[in-house]
ZAMARGU-4260 file (C-alpha; in steps of 0.2 Angstrom, whole numbers, plus 5000, padded with zeros to 4 digits):
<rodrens>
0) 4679/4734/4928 | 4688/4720/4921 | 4702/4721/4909 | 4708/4710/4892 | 4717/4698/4902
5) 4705/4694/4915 | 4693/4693/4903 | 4704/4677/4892 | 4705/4670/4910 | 4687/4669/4913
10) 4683/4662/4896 | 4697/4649/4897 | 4689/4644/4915 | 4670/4643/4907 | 4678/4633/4892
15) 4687/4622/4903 | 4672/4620/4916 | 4684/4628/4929 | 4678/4642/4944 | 4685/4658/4937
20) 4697/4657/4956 | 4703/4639/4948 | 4707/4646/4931 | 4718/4662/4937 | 4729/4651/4952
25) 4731/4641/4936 | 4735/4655/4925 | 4747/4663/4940 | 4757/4646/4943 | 4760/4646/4924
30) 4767/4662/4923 | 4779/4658/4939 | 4786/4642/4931 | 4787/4650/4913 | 4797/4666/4916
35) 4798/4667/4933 | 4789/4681/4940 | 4772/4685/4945 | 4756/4691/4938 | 4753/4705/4954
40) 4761/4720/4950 | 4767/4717/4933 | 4766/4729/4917 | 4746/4725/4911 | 4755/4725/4892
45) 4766/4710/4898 | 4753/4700/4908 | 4742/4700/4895 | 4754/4692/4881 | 4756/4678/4894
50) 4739/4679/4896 | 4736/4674/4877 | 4751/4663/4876 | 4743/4652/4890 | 4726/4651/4885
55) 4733/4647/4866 | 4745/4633/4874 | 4732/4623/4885 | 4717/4624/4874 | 4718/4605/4870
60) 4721/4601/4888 | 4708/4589/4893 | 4703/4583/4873 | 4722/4575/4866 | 4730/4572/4883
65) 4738/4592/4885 | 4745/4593/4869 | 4751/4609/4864 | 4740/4621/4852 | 4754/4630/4843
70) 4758/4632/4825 | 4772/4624/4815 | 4782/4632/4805 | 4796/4626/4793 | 4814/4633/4789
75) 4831/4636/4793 | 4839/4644/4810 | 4849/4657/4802 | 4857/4664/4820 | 4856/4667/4838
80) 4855/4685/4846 | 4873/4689/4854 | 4863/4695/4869 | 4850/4688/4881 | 4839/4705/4884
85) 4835/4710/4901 | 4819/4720/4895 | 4818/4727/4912 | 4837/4734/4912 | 4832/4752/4908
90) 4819/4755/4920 | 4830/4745/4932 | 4848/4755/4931 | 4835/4772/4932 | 4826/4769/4947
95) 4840/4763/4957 | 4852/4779/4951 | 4837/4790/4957 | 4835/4778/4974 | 4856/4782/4975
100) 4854/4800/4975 | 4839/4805/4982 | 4832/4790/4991 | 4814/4800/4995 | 4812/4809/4976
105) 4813/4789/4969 | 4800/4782/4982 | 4790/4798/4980 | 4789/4797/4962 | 4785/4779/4963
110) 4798/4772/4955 | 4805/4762/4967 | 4799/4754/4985 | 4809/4750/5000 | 4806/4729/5006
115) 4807/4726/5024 | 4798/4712/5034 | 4785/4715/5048 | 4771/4703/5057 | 4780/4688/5046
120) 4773/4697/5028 | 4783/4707/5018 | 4780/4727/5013 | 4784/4738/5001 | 4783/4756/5008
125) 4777/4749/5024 | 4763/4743/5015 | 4758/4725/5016 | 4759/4712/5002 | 4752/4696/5001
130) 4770/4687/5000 | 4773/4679/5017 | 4791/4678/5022 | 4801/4662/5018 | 4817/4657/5012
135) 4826/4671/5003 | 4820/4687/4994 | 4801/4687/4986 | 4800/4687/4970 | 4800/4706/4967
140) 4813/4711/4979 | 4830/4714/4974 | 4848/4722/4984 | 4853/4741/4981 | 4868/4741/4991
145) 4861/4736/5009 | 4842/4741/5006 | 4830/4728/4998 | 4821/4737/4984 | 4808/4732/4973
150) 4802/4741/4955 | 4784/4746/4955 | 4773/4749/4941 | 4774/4766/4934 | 4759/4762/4921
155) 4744/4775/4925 | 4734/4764/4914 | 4736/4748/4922 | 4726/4742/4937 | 4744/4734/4944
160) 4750/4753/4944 | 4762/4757/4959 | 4763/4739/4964 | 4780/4728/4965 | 4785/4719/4950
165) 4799/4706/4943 | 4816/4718/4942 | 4820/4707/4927 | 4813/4700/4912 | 4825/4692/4901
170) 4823/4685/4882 | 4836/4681/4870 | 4828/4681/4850 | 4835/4664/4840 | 4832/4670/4820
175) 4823/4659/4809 | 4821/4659/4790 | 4805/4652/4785 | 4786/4652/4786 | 4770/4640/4791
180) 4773/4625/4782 | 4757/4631/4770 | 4768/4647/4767 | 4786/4642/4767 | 4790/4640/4750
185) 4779/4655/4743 | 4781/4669/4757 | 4798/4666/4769 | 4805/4679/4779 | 4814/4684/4794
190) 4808/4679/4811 | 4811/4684/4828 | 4810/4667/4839 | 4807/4673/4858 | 4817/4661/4870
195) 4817/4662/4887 | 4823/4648/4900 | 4835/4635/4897 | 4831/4639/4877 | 4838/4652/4878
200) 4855/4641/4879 | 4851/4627/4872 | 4860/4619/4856 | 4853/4622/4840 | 4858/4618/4821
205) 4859/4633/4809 | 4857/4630/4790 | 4847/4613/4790 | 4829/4612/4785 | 4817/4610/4802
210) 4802/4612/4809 | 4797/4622/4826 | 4782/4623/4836 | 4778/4641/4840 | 4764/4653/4844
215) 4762/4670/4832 | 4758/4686/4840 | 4740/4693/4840 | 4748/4707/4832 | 4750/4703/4811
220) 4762/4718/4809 | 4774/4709/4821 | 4789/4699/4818 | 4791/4689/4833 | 4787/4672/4839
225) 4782/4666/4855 | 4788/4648/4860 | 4783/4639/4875 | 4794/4631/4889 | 4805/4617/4882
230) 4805/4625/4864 | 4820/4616/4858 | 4813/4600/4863 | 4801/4602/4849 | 4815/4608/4835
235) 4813/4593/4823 | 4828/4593/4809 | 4822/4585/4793 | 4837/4576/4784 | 4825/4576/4767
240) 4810/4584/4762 | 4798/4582/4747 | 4805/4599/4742 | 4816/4608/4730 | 4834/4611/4737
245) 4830/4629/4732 | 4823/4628/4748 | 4831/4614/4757 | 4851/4620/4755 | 4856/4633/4766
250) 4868/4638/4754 | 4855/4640/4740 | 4841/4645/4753 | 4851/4658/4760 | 4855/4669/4747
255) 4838/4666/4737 | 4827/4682/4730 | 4815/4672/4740 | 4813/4681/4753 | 4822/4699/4754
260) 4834/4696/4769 | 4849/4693/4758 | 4859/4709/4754 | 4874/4707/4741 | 4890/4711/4751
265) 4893/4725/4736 | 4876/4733/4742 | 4876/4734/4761 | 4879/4753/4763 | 4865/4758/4751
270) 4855/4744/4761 | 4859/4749/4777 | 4852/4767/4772 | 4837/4758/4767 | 4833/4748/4780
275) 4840/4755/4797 | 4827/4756/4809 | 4824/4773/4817 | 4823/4772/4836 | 4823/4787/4850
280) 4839/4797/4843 | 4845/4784/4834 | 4843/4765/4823 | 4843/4750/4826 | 4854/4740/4814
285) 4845/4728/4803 | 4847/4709/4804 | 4853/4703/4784 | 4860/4688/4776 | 4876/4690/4766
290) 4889/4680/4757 | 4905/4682/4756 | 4924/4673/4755 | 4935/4672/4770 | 4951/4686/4765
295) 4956/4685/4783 | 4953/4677/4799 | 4961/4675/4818 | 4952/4660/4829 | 4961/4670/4844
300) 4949/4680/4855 | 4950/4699/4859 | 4945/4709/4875 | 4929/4718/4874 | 4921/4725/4889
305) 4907/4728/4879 | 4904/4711/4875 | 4895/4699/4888 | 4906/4688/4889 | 4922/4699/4888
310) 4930/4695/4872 | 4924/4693/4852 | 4933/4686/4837 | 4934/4693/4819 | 4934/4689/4803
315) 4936/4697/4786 | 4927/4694/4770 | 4926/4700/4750 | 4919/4695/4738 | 4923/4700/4716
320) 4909/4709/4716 | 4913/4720/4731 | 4932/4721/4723 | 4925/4725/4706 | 4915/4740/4715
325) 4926/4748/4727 | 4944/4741/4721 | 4958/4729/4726 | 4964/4742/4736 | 4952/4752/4744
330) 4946/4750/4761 | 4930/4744/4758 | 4937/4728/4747 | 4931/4719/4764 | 4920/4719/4776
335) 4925/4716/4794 | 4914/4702/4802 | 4913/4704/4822 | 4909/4685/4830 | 4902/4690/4847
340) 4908/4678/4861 | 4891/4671/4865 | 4889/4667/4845 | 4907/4661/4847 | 4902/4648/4862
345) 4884/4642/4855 | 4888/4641/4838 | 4902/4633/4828 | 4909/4649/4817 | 4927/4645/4812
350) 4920/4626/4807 | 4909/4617/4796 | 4901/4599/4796 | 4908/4586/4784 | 4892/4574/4787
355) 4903/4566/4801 | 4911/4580/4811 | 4915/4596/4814 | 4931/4602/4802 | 4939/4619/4802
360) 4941/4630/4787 | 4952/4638/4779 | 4953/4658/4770 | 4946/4660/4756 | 4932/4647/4760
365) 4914/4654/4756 | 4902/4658/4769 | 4885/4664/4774 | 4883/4677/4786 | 4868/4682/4798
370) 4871/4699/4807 | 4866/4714/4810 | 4871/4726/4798 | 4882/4743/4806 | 4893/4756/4798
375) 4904/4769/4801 | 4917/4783/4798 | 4934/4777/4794 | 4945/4791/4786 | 4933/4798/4773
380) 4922/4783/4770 | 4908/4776/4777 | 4912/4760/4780 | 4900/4745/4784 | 4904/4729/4797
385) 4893/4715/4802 | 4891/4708/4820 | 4885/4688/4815 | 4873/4681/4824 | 4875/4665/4813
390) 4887/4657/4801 | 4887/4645/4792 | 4898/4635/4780 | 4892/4626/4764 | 4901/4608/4768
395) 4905/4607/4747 | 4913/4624/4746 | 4923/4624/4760 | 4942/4622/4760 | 4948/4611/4775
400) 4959/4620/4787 | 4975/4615/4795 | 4971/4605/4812 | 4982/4601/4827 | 4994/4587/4829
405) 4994/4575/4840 | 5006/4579/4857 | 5003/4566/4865 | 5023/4559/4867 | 5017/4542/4868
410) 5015/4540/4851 | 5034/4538/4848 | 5034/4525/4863 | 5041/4507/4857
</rodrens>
């Protein structure tokens, strides 16, 4: 019996005039190139999102020389996540702690498979694959210490269950303020732009109008975007628009009862209540944008093991209305912003753009914040702090900081 993704295979291939053994070496190399793993032995869920994502990217192929059938949508890059998400990590760090204490209970239960190489094919629980043995590991093998391991499918629905699959599978979700260019203007919102690849590192400009190629989910419920190889390629920054600046200016855009991303920095306890998202035990924090005025800030980094890259900056910001709520004095007067070191190295957030270059800024300059919203207990308040995925400075509001001197002691050469 076929399933889903077979089946968009086989009518890609009758579309395209191509034998259905065509169509899925097709199909297979893609995926390879696209996120580096392979179609045998992989979660049925995740083969057949790639299976819909390739047949929506090459459906043109053949009729306007392989152009790209995704959708354009128009707004503002508002953030990137701090994080590139291993979506395998969990299954991953429990299989090989299972393998680590009781080596035959983790191959037993089918979590995990010992690698070794025999008759010039590799195994998996003595079994052979179909991956001959050449340079380096195969693509589902991995080190636990001195044992080559692979994860296998633990899916009882899937036909792929208890073969090998990819150990990792990595994403990192760029956040985008907009809509299809027919729905920008009346319905934005809050999107979740899947990278993966080099995208996922690329350079991208946060707070100026643009327009992305992407390719929606099949599901409509869903926030997230998928994008094909070489995304940023496509990122195309309009200067101008035949728009209002409403929707043009970031810092008008932003903040707009447009779309209902924007939380008042007064309000982001009673919003966090409202929209934390409940997951396992306990929530996810929600992604907002917020405003606020710079009350203090250190460009110095701090250790954090917890962070990916081992250290994260912070900022602190108020505003009157959050001072007219809570009092000069009391602890909640600011909020604390935490810069991640990723956002700190892909993003400029101590600066802003003059038109020409890239300036500092000085405290008490206005900014516009992208994080995810957190709180917690300090003495006998709750108190709330963001983690920004995105900041960005409005160049006409923003009080110039004080720069570096030249030290060059050639300048006082006669």
């Amino acid at each position: 019996m076929s399933n889903e993704w077979e089946d968009k295979i086989r009518g890609y291939a009758e579309r395209m005039g191509k034998t259905e053994e065509e169509a899925m070496k097709e199909f297979k190399d893609w995926v390879q190139a696209e996120f580096s793993t392979s179609v045998d032995g992989e979660d049925e869920y995740f083969v057949n999102e790639w299976a819909e994502m390739f047949v929506i990217e090459t459906r043109n192929l053949g009729r306007s020389g392989g152009g790209r059938d995704t959708v354009t949508f128009m707004g503002h890059i508002t953030g990137l996540n701090d994080s590139i998400r291993d979506q395998r990590q969990a299954q991953r760090e429990k299989a090989v702690q299972m393998f680590r204490q009781d080596r035959d209970r983790a191959i037993n239960q089918g979590l995990i498979g010992v690698v070794k190489i025999k008759d010039g094919v590799w195994h998996v629980n003595g079994e052979p694959t179909n991956e001959r043995v050449g340079e380096g590991l195969p693509w589902f093998g991995f080190k636990c210490d001195d044992t080559i391991v692979t994860l296998l499918n633990t899916n009882r629905e899937s036909p792929s269950y208890g073969k090998p699959m990819a150990h990792e599978s990595k994403v990192r979700y760029l956040q985008f303020l907009g809509n299809t260019a027919n729905e920008f203007v009346n319905n934005p919102k809050m999107w979740r732009v899947a990278l993966g690849g080099e995208d996922m590192t690329a350079s991208y400009k946060l707070g100026q109008l643009c327009e992305i190629q992407v390719v929606p989910s099949s599901n409509q419920e869903s926030d997230i975007l998928y994008t094909n190889r070489g995304f940023v390629n496509t990122v195309k920054y309009a200067d101008a628009a035949d728009l209002p600046a409403d929707f043009t200016d970031a810092a008008r855009f932003w903040v707009s009862s447009k779309h209902d991303s924007y939380v008042n920095l007064a309000n982001l306890l009673e919003e966090y209540d409202d929209r934390k998202i409940s997951y396992n035990d306990g929530y996810i924090p929600p992604t907002i944008i917020t405003k606020g005025y710079i009350s203090r800030m250190s460009t110095e980094p701090s250790n954090n093991e917890y962070d990916d890259t081992g250290r994260n900056f912070r900022i602190s910001v108020t505003s009157l209305d959050l001072q007219s709520t809570y009092g000069r004095e009391s602890s909640l007067s600011e909020v604390t912003v935490w810069i991640p070191g990723r956002t700190f190295d892909d993003t400029n957030p101590f600066e802003f753009f003059n038109g020409e270059e890239w300036v500092p800024y000085a405290e008490r300059t206005q900014v516009l914040i992208c994080g995810k919203l957190k709180t917690r207990k300090f003495r006998d308040d709750m108190v709330p702090s963001l983690t920004a995925l995105g900041i960005y400075v409005p160049p006409r509001t923003a009080r110039p900081g004080a720069r570096g001197g030249n030290t060059d002691t050639s300048q006082f050469e006669e």
